[in-house]
N, C-alpha and C positions, 0 to 999 in steps of 0.2 A: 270438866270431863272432856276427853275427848271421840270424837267420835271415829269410827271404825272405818278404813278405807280400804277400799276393794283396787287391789292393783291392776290386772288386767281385765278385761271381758270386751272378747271378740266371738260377733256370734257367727257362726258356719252351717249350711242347711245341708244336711245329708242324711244318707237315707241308710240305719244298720239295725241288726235284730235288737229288738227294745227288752232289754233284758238288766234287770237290777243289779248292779255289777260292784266290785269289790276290785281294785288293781293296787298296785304298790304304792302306798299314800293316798289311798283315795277310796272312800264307799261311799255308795249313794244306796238312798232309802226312800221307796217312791212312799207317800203320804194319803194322796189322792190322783184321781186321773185313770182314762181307760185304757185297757189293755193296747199296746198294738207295738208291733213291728217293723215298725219306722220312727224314725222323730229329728233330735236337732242334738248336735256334737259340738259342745262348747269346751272349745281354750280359754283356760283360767287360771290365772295366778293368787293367791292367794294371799291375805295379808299377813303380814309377819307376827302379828300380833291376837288375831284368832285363825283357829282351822275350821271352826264350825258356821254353816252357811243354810240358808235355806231358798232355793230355786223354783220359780214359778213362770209360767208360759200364761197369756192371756189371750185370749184374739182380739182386735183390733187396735189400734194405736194409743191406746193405756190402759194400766193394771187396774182396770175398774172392773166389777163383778166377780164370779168364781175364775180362778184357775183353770185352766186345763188340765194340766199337770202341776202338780208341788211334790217336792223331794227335800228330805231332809242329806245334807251331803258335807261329808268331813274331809277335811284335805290336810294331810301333814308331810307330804312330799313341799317341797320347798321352789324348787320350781312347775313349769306351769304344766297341765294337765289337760285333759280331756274327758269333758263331762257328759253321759249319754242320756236323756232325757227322753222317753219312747210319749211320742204328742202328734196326735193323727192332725195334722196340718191338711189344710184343701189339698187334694192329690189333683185335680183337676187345671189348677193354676195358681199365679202369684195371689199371695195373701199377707195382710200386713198384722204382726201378732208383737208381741211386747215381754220381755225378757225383764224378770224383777229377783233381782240378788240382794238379800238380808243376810252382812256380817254377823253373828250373835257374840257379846259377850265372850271371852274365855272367862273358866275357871280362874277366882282370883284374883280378877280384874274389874271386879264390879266397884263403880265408885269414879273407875280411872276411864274407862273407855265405857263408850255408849255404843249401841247399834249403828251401823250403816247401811243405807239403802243405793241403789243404783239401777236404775229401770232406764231401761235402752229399745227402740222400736225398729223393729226391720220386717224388709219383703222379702217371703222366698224366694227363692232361686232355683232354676232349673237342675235335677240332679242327675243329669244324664249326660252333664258337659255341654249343651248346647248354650249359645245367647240369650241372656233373657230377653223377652217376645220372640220367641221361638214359636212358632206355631204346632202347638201339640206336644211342645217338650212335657217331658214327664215329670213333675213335683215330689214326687212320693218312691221310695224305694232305691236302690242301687243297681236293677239289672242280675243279681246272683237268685243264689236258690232259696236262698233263705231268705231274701228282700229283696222281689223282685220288684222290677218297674210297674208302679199302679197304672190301669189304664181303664177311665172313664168318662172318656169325652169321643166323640167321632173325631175329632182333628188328632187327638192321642191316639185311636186304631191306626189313622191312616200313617201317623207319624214312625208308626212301628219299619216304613220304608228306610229309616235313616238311621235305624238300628237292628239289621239284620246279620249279626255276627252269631256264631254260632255258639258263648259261652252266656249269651244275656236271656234273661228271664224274665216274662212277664204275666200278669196276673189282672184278670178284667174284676171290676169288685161290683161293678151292677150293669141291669141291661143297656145296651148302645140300638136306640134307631135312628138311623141314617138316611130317615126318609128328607128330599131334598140336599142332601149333602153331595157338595161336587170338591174331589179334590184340588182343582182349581181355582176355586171358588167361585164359580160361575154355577146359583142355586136353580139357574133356568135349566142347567143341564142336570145336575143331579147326579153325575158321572162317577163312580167309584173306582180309584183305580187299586185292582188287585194287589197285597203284600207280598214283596217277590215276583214281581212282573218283571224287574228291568235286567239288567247285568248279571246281579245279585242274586244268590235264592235266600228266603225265610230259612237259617238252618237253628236258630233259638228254639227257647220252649216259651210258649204261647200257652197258656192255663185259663183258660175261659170263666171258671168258677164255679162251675153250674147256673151263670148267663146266657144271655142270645143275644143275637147282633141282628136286627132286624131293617127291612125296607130299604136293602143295598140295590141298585141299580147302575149296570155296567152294561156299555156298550164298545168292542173293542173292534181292532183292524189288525188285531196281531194274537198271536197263541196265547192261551191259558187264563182264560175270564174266570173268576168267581171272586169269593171272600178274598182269599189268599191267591194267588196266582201260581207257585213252584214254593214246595217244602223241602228240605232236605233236614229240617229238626224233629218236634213234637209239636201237635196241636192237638187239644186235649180238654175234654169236661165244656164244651164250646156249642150251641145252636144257633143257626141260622133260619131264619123265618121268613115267611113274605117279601122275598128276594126274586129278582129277575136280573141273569145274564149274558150277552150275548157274545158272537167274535164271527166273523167273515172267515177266520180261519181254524186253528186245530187246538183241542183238546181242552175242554172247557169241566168245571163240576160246582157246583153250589156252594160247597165249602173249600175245595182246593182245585184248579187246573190240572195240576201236575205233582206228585208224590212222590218222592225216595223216602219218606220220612217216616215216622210212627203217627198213629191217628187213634187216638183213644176217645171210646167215652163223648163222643160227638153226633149231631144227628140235624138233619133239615128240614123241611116243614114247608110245605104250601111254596115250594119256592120252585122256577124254571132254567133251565139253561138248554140256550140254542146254538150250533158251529155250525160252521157253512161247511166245515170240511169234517176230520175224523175225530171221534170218541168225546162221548157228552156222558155226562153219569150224574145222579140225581145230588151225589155226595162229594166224589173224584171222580174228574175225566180220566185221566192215565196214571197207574200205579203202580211205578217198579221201585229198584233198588234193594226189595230181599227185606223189607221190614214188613211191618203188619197193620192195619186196620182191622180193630177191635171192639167189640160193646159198641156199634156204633147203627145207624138205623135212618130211614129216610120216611115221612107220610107225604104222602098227594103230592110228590114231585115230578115232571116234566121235564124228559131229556131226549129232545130236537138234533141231528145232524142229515145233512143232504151227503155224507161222505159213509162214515161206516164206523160201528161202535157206538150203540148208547144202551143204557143200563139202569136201571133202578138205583143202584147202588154205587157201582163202578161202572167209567163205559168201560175202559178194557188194561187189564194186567199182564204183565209180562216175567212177574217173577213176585216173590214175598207173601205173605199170608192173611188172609181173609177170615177171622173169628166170631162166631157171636154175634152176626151183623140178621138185620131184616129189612127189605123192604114191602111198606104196605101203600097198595093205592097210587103204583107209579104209574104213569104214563109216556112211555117211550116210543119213538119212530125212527124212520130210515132203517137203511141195510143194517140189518146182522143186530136187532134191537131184544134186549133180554131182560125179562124181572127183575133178576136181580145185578148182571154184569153182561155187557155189549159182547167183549168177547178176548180172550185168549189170545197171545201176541208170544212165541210160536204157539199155532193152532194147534202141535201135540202136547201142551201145558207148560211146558219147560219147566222153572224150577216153583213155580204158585203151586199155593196148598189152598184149600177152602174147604172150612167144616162149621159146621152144627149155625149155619145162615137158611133163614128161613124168606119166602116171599109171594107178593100178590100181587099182580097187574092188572090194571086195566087195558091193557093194551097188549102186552104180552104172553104166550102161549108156550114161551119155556123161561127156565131159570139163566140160559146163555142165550144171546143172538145167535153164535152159531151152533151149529149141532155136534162139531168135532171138537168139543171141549177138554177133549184127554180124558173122562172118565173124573174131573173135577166137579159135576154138579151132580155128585153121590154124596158128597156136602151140603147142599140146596136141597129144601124142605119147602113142595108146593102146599099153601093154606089158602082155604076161604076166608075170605075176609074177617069171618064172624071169629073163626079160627085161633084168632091171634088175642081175644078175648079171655083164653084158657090154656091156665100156665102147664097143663099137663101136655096139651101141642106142642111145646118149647121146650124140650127137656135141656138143649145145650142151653138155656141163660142160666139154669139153676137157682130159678125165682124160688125166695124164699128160703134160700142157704144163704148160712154165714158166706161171705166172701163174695159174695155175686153183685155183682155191680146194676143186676134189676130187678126192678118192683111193680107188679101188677096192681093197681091199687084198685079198690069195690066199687065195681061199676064199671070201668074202665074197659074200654076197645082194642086196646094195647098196651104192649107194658112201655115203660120209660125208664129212663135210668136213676137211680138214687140222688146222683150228687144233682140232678136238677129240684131235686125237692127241698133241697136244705135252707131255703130263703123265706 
C-alpha cells in the first residue's frame, strides 16, 4: 500500500472573518472548535491522488490532546489553495501551535493507498506587518471592520501609536490596567504617553468593548494629555478609571485631549486632569470639528487649569454636538469652570448644539463656566445628586426603550450604559 502524500503546506498567520467557506475547488466544514473571527490561512496543494483531508490546529509544539479547531476539507482544484481555519490563537503575543493534516483515502482506492499524516509546528507572527518582537504588535485580527486588530495588553494600547491611519480598526476584548506601565519602559516612571500625541492624530476606530482602561498615569510638557491625546476617528463603548493627567500646557481630558472625532458610548470614573494653561474636561479637554459626543458620561472627576476652561464633561467646544451626555460628582476649578462644559469657543455658540445632557457638581454652580453661552445650556438639565437615581429625571436617555444605549439597574445611583454590562 502506499501511503498518501500531501504536496504542499505552508503555514501563513493572518487574521480574516472566520467564516466556513465554500470557493472554487474547495469547502471546508468546521467539526469542532470555537466560534471566532480570526484564525490562520493555509496554502495547500493537494495530492493528486485524494481531495479529501482533515485539518487540525493544536497549541503548543505537538498534536497531543484536543484540537482547537478540526475541519473536515475537500479540495478538487488542482492547484494550490487557501484554507481558512477561524482558531482564537494568543492575541496577546507569539505562541507556538501545531498544524496536523490527514490525507484520507479516495473512493476506490482502498487497498492501494493508506492515509497520510503531516504535522508541522510554528509561532505566530505579528499580523500588522510589524517585526516579530515587536513590542505590542498585534497577533490577532487584520486592522478592518470586520477583523479588527485585538488589543489586550498595555504594550498593545500604547502600540496603537504606530498604527494611527485612518482606515484600521481596533477592538479591546478585556480590561487593560496600566498601573505602573511607562511607555518607555522606565516602570519607576509609570509615564503614559497619550495615542495621537505626536505628528499624527488617532483618526481609526478604537472600540473599547465595553472594557476599561485603568491606572493611566501622564505627566506632559506639551498639549493634549489623557488616554488618547488628538482623535480625528471614533472612540467608542471605552472606560477609563482611576487615571491621573497632567500638562504644563493646554488642553488636556481623561479620555481624549483634543477631538474632531466621533465619541460614543464612553465614560470616566474617579479619574483627574490638571493644565497649566487652557481647557481641562473630566472626558475631553477641546471639541471641535462638527462631529458629536454621545451616550457618554463622567463620575467623581477633577478638571484643574490655572488658564481657562474646565468642565465636567467638556472643558470647551467650538463647534459639533453634544447628546445624551451627564456629568455626576465633578469637581472643577479656575476661570470659567462649569458642570457640565468650561465653555464655548465663539462665546456666541457658533456652530455646537447641546441637548437632553444632564449634571451635578461639586464645585460648580452652573452647567457652563461662562455665562454667555448662546442660550446652549437650555440643553443642560441641573440634578441633585440623588436625582440621577430615577430614570424619570432623565427623560433624554430613554431608559428602558428598545434602542437606548442606557440602563438603570435596582439600586443603582446612576444609570450606565448597556454595552458595559455584557461581560
Amino acid at each position: 500500500m502506499k501511503k498518501l502524500m500531501i504536496a504542499v503546506c505552508l503555514l501563513i498567520l493572518l487574521a480574516c472573518p472566520a467564516r466556513v467557506h465554500a470557493a472554487a475547488g474547495l469547502s471546508v466544514e468546521l467539526l469542532s472548535g470555537e466560534e471566532c473571527d480570526y484564525g490562520l490561512n493555509i496554502p495547500f496543494t493537494r495530492s493528486p491522488r485524494t481531495k479529501d483531508y482533515t485539518f487540525e490546529v493544536y497549541p503548543g509544539a505537538s498534536a497531543a490532546g484536543s484540537p482547537m479547531v478540526q475541519a473536515r476539507v475537500t479540495i478538487t482544484a488542482a492547484g494550490q489553495v487557501t484554507i481558512h481555519l477561524p482558531c482564537a490563537v494568543d492575541p496577546a503575543g507569539p505562541a507556538d501551535y501545531t498544524l496536523k493534516v490527514t490525507a484520507h483515502v479516495a473512493p476506490g482506492r482502498a487497498g492501494l493507498d493508506r492515509e497520510g499524516t503531516l504535522s508541522k509546528t510554528f509561532t505566530t507572527a505579528p499580523t500588522c506587518g510589524c517585526a516579530a518582537g515587536t513590542a505590542g504588535a498585534f497577533y490577532a485580527g487584520n486592522g478592518t471592520m470586520q477583523s479588527p486588530y485585538r488589543v489586550s495588553t498595555p504594550a498593545q494600547l500604547q502600540h496603537l501609536n504606530r498604527h494611527l491611519d485612518a482606515e484600521l480598526c481596533f477592538l479591546q476584548i478585556n480590561d487593560i490596567d496600566l498601573t505602573g506601565y511607562d511607555s518607555d519602559g522606565n516602570a519607576a516612571n509609570g509615564n503614559w504617553t497619550p495615542i495621537g500625541i505626536s505628528s499624527a492624530l488617532f483618526s481609526g476606530t478604537y472600540d473599547g468593548g465595553g472594557y476599561t482602561v485603568s491606572h493611566a498615569t501622564c505627566s506632559l510638557t506639551q498639549n493634549y494629555p489623557g488616554l488618547f491625546g488628538r482623535n480625528s476617528g471614533t472612540i467608542q463603548n471605552l472606560g477609563v478609571t482611576d487615571s491621573s493627567f497632567y500638562t504644563s500646557r493646554d488642553n488636556g481630558g481623561v479620555l481624549c485631549g483634543l477631538s474632531t472625532g466621533s465619541i460614543d458610548r464612553c465614560y470616566a470614573q474617579n479619574s483627574s486632569i490638571t493644565v497649566g494653561g487652557l481647557t481641562a474636561g473630566g472626558l475631553v479637554g477641546y471639541y471641535s470639528g462638527g462631529q458629536k459626543v454621545s451616550d457618554c458620561y463622567t463620575i467623581s472627576c477633577t478638571a484643574n487649569n490655572s488658564g481657562s476652561f474646565s468642565g465636567g464633561l467638556v472643558g470647551a467646544i467650538d463647534s459639533g454636538s453634544i447628546l445624551r451626555c451627564y456629568s455626576l460628582g465633578s469637581t472643577v476649578s479656575g476661570p470659567a469652570s462649569g458642570g457640565l462644559i468650561g465653555g464655548v469657543q465663539p462665546n456666541s455658540g457658533g456652530t455646537a448644539s447641546i441637548s437632553g445632557c444632564y449634571w451635578q457638581s461639586a464645585s460648580a454652580s452652573h452647567a457652563f463656566g461662562l455665562s454667555n453661552a448662546g442660550g446652549l445650556d437650555a440643553g443642560c438639565v441641573q440634578l441633585a445628586a440623588s436625582g440621577f437615581a430615577t430614570a424619570s429625571n432623565l427623560p433624554a436617555l430613554s431608559i428602558g426603550q428598545e434602542g437606548s444605549a442606557w440602563e438603570l439597574l435596582p439600586g443603582a445611583s446612576h444609570p450606565t450604559l448597556k454595552v458595559f454590562q455584557t461581560h
